[in-house]
C-alpha positions in Angstrom: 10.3 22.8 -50.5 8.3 21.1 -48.7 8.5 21.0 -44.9 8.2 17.7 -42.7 4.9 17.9 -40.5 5.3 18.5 -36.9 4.4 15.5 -34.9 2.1 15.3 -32.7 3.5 17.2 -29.2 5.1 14.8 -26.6 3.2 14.4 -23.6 5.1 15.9 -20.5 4.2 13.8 -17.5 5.8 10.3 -18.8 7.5 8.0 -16.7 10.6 8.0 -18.6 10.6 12.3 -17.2 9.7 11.0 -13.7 12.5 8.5 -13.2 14.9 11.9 -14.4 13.1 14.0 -12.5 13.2 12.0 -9.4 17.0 11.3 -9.7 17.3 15.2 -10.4 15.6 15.9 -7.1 17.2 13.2 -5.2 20.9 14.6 -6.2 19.8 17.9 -5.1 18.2 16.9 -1.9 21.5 15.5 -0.8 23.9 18.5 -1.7 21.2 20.5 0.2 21.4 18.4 3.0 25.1 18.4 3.1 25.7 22.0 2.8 23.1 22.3 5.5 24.4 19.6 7.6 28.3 21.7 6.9 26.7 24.8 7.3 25.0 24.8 11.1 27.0 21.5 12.9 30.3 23.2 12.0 29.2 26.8 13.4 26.4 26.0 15.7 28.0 22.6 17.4 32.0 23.2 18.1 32.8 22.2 21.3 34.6 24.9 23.6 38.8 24.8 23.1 38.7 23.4 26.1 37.1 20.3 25.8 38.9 19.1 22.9 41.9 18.1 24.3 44.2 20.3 23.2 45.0 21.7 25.9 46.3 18.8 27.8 48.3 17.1 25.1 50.0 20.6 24.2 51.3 20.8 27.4 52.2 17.1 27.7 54.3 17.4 24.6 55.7 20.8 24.5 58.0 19.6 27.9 59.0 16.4 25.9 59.8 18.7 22.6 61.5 21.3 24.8 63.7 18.5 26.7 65.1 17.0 23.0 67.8 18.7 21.5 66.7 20.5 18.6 67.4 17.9 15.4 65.3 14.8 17.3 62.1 17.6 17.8 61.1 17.3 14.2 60.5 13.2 15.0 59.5 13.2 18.7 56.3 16.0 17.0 55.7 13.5 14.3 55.3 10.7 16.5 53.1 12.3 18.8 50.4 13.3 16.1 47.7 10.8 15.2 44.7 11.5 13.2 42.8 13.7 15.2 45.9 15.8 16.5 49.2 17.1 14.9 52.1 18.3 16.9 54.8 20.5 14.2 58.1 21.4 15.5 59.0 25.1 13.8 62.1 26.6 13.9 60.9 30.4 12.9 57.4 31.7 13.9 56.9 32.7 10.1 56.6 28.8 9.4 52.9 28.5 11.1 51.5 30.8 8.5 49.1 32.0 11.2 45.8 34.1 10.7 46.3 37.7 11.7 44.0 38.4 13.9 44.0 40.9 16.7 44.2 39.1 19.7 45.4 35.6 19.3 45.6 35.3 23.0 43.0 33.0 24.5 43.5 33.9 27.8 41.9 30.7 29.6 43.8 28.1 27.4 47.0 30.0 27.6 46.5 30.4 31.6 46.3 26.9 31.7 49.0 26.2 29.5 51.8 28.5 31.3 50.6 26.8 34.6 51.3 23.4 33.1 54.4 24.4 31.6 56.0 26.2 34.6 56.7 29.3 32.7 54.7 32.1 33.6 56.3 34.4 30.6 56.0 31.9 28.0 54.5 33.5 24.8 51.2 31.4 23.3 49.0 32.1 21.1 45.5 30.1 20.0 43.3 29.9 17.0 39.8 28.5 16.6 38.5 27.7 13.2 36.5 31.4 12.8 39.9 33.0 13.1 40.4 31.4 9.6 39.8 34.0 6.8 38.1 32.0 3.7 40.5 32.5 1.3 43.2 31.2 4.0 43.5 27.5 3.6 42.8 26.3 8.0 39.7 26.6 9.7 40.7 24.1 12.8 41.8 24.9 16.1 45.9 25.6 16.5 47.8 26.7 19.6 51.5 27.8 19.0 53.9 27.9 22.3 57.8 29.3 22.1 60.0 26.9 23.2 62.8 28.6 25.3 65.1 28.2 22.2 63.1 30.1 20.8 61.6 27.5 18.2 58.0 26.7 18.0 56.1 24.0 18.4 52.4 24.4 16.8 49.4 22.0 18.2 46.3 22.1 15.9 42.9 20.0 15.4 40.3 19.7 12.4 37.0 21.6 13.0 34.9 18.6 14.9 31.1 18.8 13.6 28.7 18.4 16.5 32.0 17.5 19.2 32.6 14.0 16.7 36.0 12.5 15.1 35.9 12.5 11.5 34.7 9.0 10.7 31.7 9.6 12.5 31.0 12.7 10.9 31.2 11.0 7.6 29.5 8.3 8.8 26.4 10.8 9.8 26.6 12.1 6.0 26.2 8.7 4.3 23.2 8.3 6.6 22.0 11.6 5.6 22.4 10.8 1.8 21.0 7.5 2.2 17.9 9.1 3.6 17.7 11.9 1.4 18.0 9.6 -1.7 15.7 7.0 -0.1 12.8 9.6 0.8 12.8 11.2 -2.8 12.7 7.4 -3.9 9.6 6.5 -1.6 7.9 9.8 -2.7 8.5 9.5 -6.8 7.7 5.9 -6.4 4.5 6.3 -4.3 3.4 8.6 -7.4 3.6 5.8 -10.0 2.7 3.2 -7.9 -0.5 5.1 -6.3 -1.9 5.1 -10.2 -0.7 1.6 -10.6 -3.1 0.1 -7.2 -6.1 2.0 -8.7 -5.7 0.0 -11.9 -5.1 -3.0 -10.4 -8.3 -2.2 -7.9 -10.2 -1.1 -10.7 -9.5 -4.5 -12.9 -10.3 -7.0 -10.0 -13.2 -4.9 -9.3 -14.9 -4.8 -12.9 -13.6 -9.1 -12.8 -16.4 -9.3 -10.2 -18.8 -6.4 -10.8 -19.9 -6.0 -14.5 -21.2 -3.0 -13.6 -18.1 -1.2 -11.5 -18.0 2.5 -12.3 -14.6 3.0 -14.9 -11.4 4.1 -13.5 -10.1 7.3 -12.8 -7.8 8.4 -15.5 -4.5 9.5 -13.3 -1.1 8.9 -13.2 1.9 9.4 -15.8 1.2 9.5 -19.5 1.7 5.7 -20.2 -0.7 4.6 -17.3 -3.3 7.1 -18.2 -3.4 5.2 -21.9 -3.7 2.0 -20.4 -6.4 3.1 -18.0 -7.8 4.8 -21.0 -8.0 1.4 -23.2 -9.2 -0.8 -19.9 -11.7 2.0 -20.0 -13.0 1.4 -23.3 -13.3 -2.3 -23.2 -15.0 -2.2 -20.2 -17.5 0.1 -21.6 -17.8 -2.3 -24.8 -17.9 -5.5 -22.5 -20.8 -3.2 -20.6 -22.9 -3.0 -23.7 -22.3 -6.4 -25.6 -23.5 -8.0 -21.4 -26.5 -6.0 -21.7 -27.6 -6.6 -25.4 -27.5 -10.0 -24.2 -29.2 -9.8 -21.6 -31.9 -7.6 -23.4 -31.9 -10.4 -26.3 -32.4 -13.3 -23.8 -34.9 -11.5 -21.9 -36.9 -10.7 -25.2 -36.9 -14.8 -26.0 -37.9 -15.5 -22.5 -41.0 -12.9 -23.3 -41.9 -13.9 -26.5 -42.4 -17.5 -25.8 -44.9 -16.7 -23.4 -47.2 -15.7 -26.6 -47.2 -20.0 -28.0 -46.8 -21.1 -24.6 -50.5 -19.9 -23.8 -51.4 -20.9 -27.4 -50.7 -24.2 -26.6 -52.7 -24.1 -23.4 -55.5 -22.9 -25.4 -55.4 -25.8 -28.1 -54.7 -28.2 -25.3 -58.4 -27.7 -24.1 -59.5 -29.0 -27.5 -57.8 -32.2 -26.2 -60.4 -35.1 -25.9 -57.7 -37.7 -24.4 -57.7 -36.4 -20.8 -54.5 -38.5 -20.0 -52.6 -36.4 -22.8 -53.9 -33.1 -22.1 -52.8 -33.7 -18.3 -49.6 -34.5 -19.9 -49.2 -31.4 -22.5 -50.5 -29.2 -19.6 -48.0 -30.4 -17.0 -45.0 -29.8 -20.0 -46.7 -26.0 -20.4 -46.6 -25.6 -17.3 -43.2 -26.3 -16.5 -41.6 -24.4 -19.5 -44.1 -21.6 -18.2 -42.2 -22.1 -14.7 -39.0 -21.9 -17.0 -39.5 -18.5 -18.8 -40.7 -17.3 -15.6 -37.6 -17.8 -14.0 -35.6 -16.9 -16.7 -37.3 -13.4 -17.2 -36.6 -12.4 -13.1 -32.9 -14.1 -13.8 -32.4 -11.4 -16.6 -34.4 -8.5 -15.0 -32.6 -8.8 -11.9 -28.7 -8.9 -14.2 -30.0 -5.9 -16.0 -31.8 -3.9 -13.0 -28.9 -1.7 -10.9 -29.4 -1.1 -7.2 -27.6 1.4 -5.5 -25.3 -0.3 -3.3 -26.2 1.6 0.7 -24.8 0.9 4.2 -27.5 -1.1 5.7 -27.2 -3.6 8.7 -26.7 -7.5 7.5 -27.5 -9.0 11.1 -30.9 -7.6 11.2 -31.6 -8.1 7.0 -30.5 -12.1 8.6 -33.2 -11.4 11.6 -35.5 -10.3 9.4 -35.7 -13.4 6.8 -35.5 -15.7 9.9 -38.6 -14.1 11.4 -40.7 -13.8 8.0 -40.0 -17.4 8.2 -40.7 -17.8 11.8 -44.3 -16.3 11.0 -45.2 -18.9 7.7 -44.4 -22.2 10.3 -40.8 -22.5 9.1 -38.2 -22.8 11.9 -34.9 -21.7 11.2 -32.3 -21.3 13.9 -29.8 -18.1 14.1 -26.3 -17.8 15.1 -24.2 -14.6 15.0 -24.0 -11.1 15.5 -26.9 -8.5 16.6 -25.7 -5.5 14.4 -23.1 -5.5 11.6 -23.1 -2.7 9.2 -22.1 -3.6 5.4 -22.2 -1.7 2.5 -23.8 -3.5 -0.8 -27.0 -4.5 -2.4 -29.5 -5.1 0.1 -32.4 -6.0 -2.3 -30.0 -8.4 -4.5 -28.3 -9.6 -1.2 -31.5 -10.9 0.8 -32.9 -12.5 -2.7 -29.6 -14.5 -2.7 -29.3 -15.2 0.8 -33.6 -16.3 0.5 -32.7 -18.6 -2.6 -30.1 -20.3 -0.2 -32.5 -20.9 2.6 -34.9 -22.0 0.8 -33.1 -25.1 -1.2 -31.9 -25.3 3.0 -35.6 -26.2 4.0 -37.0 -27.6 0.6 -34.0 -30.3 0.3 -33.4 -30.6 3.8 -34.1 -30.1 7.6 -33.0 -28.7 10.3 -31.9 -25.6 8.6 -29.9 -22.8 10.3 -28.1 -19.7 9.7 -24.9 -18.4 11.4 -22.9 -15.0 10.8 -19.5 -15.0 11.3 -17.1 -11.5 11.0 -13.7 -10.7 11.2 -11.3 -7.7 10.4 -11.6 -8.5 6.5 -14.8 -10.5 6.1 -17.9 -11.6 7.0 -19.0 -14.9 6.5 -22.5 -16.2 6.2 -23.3 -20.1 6.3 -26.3 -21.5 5.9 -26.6 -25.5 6.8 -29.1 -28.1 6.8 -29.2 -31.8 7.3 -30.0 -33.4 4.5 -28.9 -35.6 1.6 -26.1 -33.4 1.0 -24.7 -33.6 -3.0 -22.0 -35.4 -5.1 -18.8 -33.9 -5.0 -18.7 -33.8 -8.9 -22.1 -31.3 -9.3 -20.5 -29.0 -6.1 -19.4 -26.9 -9.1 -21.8 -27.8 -11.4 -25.2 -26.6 -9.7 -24.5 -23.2 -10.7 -25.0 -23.2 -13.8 -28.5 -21.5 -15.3 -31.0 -24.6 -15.7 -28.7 -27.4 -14.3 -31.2 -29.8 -11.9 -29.4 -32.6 -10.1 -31.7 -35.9 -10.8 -32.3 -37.3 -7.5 -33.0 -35.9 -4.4 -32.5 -32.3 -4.7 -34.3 -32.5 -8.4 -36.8 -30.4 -10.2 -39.8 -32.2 -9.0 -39.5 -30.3 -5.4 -39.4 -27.1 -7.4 -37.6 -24.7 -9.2 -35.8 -24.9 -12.7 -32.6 -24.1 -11.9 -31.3 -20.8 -11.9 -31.5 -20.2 -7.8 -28.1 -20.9 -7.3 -27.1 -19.2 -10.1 -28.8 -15.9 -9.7 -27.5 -16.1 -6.1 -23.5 -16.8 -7.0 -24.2 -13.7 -9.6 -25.0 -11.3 -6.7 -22.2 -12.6 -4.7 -19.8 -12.2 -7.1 -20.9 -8.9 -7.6 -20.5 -7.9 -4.2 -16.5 -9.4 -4.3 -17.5 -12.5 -2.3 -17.6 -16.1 -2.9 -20.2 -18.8 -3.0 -19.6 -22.2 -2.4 -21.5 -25.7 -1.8 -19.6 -28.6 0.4 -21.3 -31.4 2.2 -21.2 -31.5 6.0 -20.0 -34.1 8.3 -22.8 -36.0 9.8 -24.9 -35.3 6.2 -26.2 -32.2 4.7 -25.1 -29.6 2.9 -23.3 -26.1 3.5 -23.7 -23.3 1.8 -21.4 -20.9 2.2 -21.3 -17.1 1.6 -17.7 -14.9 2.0 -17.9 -11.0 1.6 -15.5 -8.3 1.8 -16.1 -5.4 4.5 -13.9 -3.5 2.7 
């Protein structure tokens, strides 16, 4: 006979277990709470017999009983109980079913009572709730007084938690179970959820940085799969970017080899008018693979992102400019710390400034922070662009024909290299025309 194979074994830490598990611990929590809460306000927290009344209404009632004849006493004690206090008329002592103790006399309360009374010799006994054996059903506060018939009339209170009537006491134990439940809730939950925000971080994160370190594998058994997959097709995502890159940037090399063939044949050229013309075309697409090489190197190349201070990176450009004849006017902050890129960061913000001065004038920076972000905009008056290519001019090689066009430099991949590193670094790039003319560019990064 053949036996069925064993499975493979059931991972423990599921969600399914913590969702038991967390109901488990809540349901204990609360009979914990309530035994305690039993436990020390019943023993620790009574009021003395004398502040809880009894004492006052005994005697109040006992010369009303005592002044009935004997059949309305059963009715006059009835009617003068309510919730909190009950008043029994008894014909025979044995009725009370009284703890034996060894010295029921409460010498204070009875003082008081035989004062009130006007019967010095009158026999009463009291009881608080520890006279009570356990396996005697009681445990309140009773007072018994001889009528001078002889009857009894017998006073007694429930045990009062912390001094407090009885719907206030329960009303203290919903709160407690409310909070006991509610605390075990806020502590399972925080478990799943605290897994579930690193996943969620992790996935915006690797949406804007390609090259985001993977996420920790935590959390139940369900979330670490999931984290697990994200993981691998990250990783795959990872590789297939940088083939690409590695491909393009092997094109962009090799035509570099015809490209200087060409040149060389072009001297051969007797027509000076068409070898101006095929020199000018080498040149450009010279310009082109250029570009396109540092575009690639700069996606492949990883720079260790470093606290360094943005303000003075800003100074810095503004005075390397300052020195080459180039005004350009800051506005912002003397120190701001941020953690990123620095190289990739300054290249981006350089590209930006220089379209600022090449395509327009007046150029000028200003830094802008608050709790969440800072904010870098770089202006200039100039012709500004059509709303339609705001979107447009970042994509590798798109030129706008006109005044911002190839023929005052550059092939096209600036602004695209530049959003790249933004988006990297969780910001946002983006292009709108200014009031007045010019253009706007606009640079948001987290601090956080």
């Amino acid at each position: 006979m053949k036996w069925p194979r064993p499975g493979p074994p059931r991972p423990r830490d599921t969600v399914a277990r913590w969702i038991a598990l967390t109901t488990l611990v809540a349901m204990l929590t609360l009979l914990a709470l309530n035994e305690l809460f039993s436990l020390l306000a019943g023993a620790w927290a009574r009021p003395p017999l004398m502040e809880t009344g009894l004492m006052d209404k005994a005697a109040a009632i006992t010369r009303i009983v005592d002044s009935v004849a004997p059949s309305q006493r059963p009715g006059v004690a009835m009617a003068a109980s309510d919730r909190g206090f009950n008043a029994q008329w008894l014909r025979h002592y044995e009725d009370a079913r009284l703890p034996v103790i060894d010295d029921p006399e409460f010498n204070e309360g009875s003082a008081f009572l035989r004062q009130q009374l006007g019967r010095p010799d009158a026999r009463i006994e009291v009881y608080e709730p520890g006279d009570w054996p356990d396996s005697q059903p009681g445990g309140q506060y009773a007072a018994i007084i001889e009528l001078s018939d002889h009857s009894w009339l017998m006073f007694s209170v429930p045990s009062r938690s912390w001094g407090l009537e009885e719907w206030l006491r329960n009303l203290i134990i919903i709160a407690l179970i409310l909070l006991s439940t509610l605390s075990v809730a806020l502590i399972a939950t925080r478990h799943l959820a605290a897994p579930l925000e690193h996943f969620a971080e992790g996935a915006r994160r690797f949406g804007v940085d390609h090259q985001a370190p993977p996420i920790p594998v935590i959390g139940p058994h369900e979330i670490r799969q999931a984290i697990l997959a994200f993981n691998a097709m990250q990783a795959q995502l990872k590789h297939y970017l940088q083939d690409r890159t590695q491909m393009l940037a092997a094109i962009s090399h090799d035509l570099r080899a015809p490209l200087t063939r060409m040149r060389l044949r072009g001297e051969f050229i007797e027509d000076a008018e068409q070898q101006s013309r095929l020199f000018r075309d080498v040149d450009e697409m010279q310009a082109m693979v250029n570009s396109a090489l540092e575009f690639f190197r700069d996606d492949a190349r990883l720079e260790t992102a470093t606290a360094f201070d943005l303000a003075e990176l800003l100074h810095t450009i503004v005075d390397d400019l300052k020195d080459a004849g180039i005004e350009v006017s800051f506005d912002g902050a003397h120190r701001l710390v941020y953690v990123g890129r620095p190289i990739g960061i300054k290249r981006a913000l350089i590209n930006l400034i220089d379209n600022a001065i090449k395509y327009g004038h007046e150029p000028a920076i200003r830094l802008e922070v608050d709790a969440h972000r800072v904010v870098i905009r770089i202006l200039d008056r100039g012709p500004g662009i059509a709303p339609e290519y705001a979107e447009r001019v970042f994509t590798p090689f798109f030129r706008i024909e006109g005044s911002r066009n190839k023929h005052t430099g550059g092939v096209g991949l600036g602004l695209s290299a530049a959003r790249a590193t933004v988006l990297e670094h969780g910001g946002t790039l983006i292009l709108r025309n200014r009031r007045g003319g010019g253009l706007e560019a606009r640079v948001s990064l987290p601090l956080d």
